[in-house]
MARLUM-360646 format. One record per atom (N, C-alpha, C, CB): residue in one letter; x, y, z. Coordinates in steps of 0.02 Angstrom, whole numbers, plus 50000, padded with zeros to 5 digits. Glycine has a CB too. Layout:
<pts>
aXYZ...
</pts>
This chain:
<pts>
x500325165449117x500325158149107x499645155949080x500495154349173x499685152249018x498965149949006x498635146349036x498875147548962x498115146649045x497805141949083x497365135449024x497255147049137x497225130949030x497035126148986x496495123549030x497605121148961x496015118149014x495305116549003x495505110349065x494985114248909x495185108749111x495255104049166x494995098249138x494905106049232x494685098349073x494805088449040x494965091748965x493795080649039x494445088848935x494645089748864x495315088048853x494545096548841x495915092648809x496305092148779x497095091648822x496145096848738x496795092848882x497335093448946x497745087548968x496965095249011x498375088948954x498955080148931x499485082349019x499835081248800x499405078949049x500395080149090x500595074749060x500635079449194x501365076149070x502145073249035x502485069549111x502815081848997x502415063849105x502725061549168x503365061749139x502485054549201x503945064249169x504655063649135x505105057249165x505085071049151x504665055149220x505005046649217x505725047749267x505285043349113x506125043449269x506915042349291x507305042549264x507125038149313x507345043449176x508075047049162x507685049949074x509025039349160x508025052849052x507945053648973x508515050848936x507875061248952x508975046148978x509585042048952x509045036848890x510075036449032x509155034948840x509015030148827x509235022648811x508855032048803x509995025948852x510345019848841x510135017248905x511155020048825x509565019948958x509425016549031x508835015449050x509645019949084x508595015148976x507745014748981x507695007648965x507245019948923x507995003148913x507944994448949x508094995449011x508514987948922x508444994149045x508744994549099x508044995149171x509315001449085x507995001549147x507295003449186x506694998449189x506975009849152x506624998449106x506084992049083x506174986149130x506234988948999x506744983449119x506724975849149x506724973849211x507204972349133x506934980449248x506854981349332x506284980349349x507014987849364x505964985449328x505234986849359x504734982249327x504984994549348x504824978349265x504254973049242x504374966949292x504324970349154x505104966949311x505234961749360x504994962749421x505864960649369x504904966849447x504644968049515x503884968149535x504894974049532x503694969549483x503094970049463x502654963149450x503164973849408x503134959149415x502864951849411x502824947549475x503304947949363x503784947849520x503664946649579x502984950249620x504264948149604x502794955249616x502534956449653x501694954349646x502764962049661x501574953349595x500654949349556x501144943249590x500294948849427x501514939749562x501554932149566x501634931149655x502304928749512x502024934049686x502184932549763x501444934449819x502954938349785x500924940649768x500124941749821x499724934549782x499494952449801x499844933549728x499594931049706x499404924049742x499834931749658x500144922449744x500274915049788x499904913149865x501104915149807x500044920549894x499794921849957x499074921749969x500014927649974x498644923249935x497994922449913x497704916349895x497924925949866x498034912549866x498084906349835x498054899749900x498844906549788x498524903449926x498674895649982x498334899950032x499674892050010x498174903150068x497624907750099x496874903950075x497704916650064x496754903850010x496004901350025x495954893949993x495394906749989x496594891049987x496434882349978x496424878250018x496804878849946x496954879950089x496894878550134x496564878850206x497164878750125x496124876150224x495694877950284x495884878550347x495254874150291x496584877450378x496914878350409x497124887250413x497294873250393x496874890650367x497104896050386x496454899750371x497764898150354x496024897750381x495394900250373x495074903250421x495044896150355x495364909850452x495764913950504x495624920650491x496534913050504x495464924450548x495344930850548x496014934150519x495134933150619x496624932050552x497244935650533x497584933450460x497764934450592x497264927050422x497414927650361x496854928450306x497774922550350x496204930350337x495914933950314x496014941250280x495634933450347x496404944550352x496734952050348x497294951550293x497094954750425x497454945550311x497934945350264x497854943750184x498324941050290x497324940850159x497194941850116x497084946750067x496994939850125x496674950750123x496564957450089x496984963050071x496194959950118x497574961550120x498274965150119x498454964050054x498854962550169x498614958250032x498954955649967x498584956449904x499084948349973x497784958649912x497584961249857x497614967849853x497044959349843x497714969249896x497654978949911x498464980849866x497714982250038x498854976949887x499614976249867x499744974949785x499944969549909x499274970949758x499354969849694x498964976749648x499054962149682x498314977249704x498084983649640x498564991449650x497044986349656x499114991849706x499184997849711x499824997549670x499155000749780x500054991749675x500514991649605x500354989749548x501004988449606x499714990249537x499464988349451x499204995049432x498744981549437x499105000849486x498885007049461x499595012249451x498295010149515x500205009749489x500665010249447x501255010449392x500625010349456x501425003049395x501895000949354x501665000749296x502164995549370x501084996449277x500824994549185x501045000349153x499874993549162x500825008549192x500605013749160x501515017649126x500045018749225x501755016249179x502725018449181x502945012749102x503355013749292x502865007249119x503025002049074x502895004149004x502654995849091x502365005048991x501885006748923x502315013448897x500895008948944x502235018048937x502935026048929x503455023348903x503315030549009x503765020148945x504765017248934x504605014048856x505205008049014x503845009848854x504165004948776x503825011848715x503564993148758x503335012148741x503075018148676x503575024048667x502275022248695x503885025548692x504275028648714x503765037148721x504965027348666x503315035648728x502675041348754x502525043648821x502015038748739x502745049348874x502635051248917x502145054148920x502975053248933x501675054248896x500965059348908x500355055648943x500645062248829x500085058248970x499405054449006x499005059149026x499515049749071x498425058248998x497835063148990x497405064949063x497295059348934x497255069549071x496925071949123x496315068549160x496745077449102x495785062349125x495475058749165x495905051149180x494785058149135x496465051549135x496805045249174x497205046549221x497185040949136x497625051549229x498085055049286x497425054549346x498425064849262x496665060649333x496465056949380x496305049149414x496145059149377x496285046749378x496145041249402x496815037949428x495785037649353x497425036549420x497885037849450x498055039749529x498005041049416x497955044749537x497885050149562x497105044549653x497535057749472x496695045849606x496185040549653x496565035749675x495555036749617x496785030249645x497005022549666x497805023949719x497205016949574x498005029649687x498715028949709x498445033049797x499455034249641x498015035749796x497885036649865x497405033349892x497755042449880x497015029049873x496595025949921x496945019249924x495815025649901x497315017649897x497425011049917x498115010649974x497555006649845x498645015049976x499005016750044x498465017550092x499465023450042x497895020850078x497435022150152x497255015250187x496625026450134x497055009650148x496645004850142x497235000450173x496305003550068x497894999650143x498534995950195x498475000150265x499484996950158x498505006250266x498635008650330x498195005950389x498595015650326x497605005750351x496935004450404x496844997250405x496165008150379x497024993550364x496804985450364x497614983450415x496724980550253x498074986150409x498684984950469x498354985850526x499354990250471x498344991150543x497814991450630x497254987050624x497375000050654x496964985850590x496494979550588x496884973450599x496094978850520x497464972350565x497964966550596x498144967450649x498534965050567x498184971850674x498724973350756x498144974350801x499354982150761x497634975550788x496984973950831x496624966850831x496444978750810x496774963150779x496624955250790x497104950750832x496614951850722x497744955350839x498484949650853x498254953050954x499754953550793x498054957350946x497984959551035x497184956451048x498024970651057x496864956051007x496254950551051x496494943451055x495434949851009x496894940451013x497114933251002x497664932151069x497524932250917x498274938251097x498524934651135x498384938351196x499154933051119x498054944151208x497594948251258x497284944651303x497074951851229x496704943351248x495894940951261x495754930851202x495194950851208x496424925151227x496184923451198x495534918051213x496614922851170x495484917651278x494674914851266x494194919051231x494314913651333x494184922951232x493464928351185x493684927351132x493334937551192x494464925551083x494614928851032x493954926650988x495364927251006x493774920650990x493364917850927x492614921450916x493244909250938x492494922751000x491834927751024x491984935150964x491934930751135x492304936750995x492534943250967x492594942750895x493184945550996x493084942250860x493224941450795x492844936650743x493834939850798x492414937750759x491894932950721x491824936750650x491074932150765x491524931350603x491664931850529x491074937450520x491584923850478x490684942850553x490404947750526x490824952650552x489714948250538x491034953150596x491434960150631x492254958850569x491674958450757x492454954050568x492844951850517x492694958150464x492634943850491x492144956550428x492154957650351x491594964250382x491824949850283x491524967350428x491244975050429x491944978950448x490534976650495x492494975350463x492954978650468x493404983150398x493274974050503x493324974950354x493574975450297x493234983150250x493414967850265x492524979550274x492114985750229x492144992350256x491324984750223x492354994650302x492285000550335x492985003450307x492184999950419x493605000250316x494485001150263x494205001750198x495174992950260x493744998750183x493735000950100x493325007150108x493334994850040x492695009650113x492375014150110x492775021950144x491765011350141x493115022450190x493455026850222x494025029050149x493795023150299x494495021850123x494735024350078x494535028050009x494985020750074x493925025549994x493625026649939x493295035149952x493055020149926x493165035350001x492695042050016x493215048150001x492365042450105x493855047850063x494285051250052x494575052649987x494615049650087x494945046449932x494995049049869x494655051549847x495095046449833x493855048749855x493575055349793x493415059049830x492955054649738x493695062149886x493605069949932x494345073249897x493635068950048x494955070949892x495385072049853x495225073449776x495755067449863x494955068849758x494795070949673x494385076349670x494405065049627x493895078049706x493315082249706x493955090149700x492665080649794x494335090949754x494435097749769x495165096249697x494645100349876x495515091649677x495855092349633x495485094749555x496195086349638x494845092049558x494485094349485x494215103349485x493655088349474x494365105349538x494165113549550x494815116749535x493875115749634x495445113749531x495945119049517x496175118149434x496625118149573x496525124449392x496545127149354x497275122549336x496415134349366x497495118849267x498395118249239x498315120849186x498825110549225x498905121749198x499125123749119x499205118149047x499875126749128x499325119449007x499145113348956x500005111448959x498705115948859x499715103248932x500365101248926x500945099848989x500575105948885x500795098149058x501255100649120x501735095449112x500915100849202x502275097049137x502755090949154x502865090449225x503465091549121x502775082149256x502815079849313x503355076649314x502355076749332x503975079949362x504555074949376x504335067049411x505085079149431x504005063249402x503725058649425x503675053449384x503245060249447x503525047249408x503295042349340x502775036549353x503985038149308x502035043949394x501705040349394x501045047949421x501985033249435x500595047949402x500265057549445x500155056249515x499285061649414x500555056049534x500765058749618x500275063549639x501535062949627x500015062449684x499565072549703x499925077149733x498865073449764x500545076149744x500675081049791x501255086449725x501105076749878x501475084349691x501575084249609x501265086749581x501555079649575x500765084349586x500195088649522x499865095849560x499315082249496x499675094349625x499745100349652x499985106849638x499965099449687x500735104149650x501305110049620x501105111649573x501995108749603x501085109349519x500795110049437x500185113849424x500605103049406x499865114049504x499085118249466x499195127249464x498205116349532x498945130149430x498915137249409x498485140749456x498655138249337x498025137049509x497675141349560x497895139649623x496945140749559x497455142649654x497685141849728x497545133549771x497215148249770x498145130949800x497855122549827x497865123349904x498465114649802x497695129049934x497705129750007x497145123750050x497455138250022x496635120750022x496205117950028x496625110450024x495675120349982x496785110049960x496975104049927x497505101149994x497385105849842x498125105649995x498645104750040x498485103150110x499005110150040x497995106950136x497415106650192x497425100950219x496725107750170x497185097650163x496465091350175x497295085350153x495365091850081x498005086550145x498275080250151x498345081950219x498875077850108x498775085650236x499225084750301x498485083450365x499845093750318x497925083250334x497375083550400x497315073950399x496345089450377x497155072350320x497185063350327x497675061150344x497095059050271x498345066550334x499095062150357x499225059650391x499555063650368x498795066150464x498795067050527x498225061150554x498655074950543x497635060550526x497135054950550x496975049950542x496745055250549x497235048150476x497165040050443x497885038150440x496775039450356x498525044250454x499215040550466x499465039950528x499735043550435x499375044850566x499555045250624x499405040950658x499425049550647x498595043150675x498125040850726x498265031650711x497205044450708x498105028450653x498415020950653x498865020050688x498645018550598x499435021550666x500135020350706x500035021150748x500695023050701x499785025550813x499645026550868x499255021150901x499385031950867x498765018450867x498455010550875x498605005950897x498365007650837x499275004150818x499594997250821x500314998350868x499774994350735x500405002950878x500815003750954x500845001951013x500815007850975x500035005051019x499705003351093x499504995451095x498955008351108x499474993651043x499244985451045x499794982951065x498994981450976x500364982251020x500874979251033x501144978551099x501244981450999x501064986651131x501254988251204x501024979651236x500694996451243x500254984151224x499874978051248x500104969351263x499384977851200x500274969751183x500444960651205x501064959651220x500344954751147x501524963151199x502154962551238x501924961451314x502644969351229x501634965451344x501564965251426x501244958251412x501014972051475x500644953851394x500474950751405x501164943351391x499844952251378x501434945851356x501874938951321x502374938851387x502384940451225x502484944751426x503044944451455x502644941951514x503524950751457x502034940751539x501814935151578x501694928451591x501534935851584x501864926451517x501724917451516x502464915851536x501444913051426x502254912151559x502894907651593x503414903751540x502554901251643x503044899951509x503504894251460x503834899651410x502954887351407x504514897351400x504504899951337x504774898751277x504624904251341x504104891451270x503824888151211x503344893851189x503454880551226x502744894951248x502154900851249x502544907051212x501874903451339x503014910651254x503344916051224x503434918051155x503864915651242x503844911551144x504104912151058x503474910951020x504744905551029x502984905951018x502384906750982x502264913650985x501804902851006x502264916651025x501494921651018x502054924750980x500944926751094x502794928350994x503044933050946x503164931450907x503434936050950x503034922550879x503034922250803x502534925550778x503004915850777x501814923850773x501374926850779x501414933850742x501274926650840x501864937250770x501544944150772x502404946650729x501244948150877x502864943750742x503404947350699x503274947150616x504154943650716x503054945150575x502704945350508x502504953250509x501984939650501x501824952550549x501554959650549x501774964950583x501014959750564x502174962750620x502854970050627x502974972350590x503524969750643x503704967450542x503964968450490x503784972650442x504014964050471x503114970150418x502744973350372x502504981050408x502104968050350x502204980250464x502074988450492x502634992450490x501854989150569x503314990450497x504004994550502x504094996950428x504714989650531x503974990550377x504384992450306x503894998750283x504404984850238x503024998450302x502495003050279x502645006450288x501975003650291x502615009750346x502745015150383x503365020050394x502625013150430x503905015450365x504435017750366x504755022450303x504735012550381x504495017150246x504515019850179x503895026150166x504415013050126x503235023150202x502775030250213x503035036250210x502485030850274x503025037750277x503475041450322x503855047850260x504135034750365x504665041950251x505035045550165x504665048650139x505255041150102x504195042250103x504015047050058x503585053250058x503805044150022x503115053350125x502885059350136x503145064850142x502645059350172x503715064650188x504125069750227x504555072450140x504755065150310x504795068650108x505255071450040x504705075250024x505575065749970x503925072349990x503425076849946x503295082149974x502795074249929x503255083750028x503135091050070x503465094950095x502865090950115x504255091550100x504805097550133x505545095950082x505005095750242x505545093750034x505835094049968x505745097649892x505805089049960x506065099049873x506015102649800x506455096749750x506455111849801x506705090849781x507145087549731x506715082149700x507825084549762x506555081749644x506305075749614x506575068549641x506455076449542x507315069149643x507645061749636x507415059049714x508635061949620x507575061749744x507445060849812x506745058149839x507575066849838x506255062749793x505685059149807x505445052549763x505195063949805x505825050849701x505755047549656x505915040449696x506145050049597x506545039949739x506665033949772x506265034249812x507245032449798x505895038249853x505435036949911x504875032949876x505145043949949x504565036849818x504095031849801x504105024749770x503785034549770x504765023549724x504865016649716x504665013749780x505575014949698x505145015149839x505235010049889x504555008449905x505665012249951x503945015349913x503205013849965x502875010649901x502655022450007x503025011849828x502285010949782x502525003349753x502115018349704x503205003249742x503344996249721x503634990349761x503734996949673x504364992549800x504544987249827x504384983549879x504924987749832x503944989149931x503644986849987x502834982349948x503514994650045x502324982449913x502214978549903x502514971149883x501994980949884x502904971949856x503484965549815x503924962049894x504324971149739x503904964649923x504374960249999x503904957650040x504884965550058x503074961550065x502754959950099x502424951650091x502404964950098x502514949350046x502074939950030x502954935950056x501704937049891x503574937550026x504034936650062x504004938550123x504464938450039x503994942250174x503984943550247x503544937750276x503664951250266x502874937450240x502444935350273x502444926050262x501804939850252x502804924350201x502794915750160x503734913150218x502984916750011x504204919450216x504814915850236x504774916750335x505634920550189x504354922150363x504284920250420x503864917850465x504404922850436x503284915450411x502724911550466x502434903550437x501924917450475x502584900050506x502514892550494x501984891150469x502554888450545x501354895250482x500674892150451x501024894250389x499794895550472x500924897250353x501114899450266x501524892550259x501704908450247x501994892550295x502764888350246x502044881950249x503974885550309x501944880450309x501364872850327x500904870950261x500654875050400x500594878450251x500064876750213x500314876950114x499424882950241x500874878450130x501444879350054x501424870550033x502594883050080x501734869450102x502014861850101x501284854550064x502234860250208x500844857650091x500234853650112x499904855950022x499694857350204x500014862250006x499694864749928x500244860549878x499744875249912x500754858349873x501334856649844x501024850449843x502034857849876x500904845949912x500794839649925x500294836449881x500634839149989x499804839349876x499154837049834x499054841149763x498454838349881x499584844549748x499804848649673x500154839149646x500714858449685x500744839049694x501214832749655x500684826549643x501954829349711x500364825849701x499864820149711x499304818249654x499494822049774x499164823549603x498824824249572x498934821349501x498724829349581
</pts>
């Protein structure tokens, strides 16, 4: 097998979801649509998040950052699929696959860890809430933020580092339609004992270990919710916190898929829906989860509308 040059002239062939071309509009108009919902719906969320001071809030703080984390992890995939389907060009060169390759894993890291950062603000708020304001104050806030970004950032390029040491062949084709690592992996001509290593070890510590977190929190306030008496008290607090359920179930759930298909599957298709669901649609539902089930959002919708018309 030849081996070919790790930049220079070195192209993979993403082969996409069908070679029909009678289903490539089709494809096109799906995914530019989802894609738009999904800029236009973080977009929104962001929007009424920092016009309104009423939510000028540790937990829609988190939440802010959720919804940008959400827009870039689907802007490092879809544009690139889109541009393929109309050029009708599957090739993408070896420092853009890496780069790819970077975004499409640090930014799942960066939801995983900024969620337990939500499920650790929602258990000091109905835990501890005289301290909450003590506690969650606007520097521990934003050293939180910075610590989810740097953890993610380090790890990708600990990923890119040991991906630029292995050997492809020229020209590869990736059943994928977007450079996946666990994909390109397969694709390399040397040995990825390292490579393979170092996922299932972050799988295990930046996937696991979270979930294990926002578990124990929840434990947590459940016991506490099931002590207030009223239940006016009750239903607040699990309003509160069902948003960021939701969203921890749809992450984690579609996670989960798509991990378990890339590592104990050989079928493209199979993993092809896993990743729609984690890389596109679960960004695209989460500003819905969070705009159709929580009153501050709809409140502060109402109140952005109010002085939009007023104007």
């Amino acid at each position: 097998m030849e081996t070919g040059n790790k930049t220079g002239a070195l192209k993979f062939i993403l082969l996409g979801f069908s070679d029909n071309t009678e289903l490539q509009p089709l494809i096109f108009g799906l995914f530019l649509t989802m894609y738009l919902i999904t800029m236009l719906g973080n977009l929104f969320i962001i929007l009424v998040i920092s016009s309104d001071p009423h939510l000028h809030t540790p937990m829609y703080f988190f939440l802010s950052n959720l919804s940008f984390i959400d827009i870039c992890f689907s802007s490092t995939v879809v544009p690139k699929m889109l541009v393929n389907i109309q050029t009708e060009n599957k090739a993408i060169s070896y420092i853009d696959c890496l780069t790819q390759v970077f975004f499409s894993t640090c930014f799942p890291i960066l939801d995983s860890l900024l969620l337990t950062v939500m499920a650790y603000d929602r258990y000091v708020a109905i835990c501890h809430p005289l301290h909450y304001t003590v506690i969650m104050n606007s520097r521990l806030c934003g050293l939180l933020v910075y610590i989810t970004w740097f953890i993610g950032v380090m790890v990708s390029l600990l990923h890119i580092y040991l991906m630029m040491q292995l050997n492809f062949c020229k020209d590869l084709e990736i059943p994928h339609f977007f450079c996946e690592l666990t994909w390109i992996l397969k694709a390399a001509c040397s040995d990825t004992f390292l490579n393979v290593t170092l996922i299932y070890f972050i799988t295990g510590v930046l996937g696991v270990f979270p979930f294990i977190v926002i578990m124990f929190s929840y434990s947590q306030i459940v016991s506490s919710i099931s002590k207030i008496s009223s239940s006016g008290g009750k239903q607040k607090a699990f309003s509160t916190c069902g948003s960021h359920l939701s969203v921890v179930s749809l992450f984690y759930g579609t996670g989960v898929g798509d991990q378990f298909t890339s590592t104990m599957t050989h079928s493209s298709q199979n993993f092809l829906i896993g990743s729609v669901m984690y890389a596109v649609v679960t960004p695209m539902l989460n500003p819905f989860i969070y705009s159709l089930r929580n009153k501050d959002v709809k409140g502060a919708l109402a109140r952005l509308l109010s002085r939009v018309a007023a104007c």
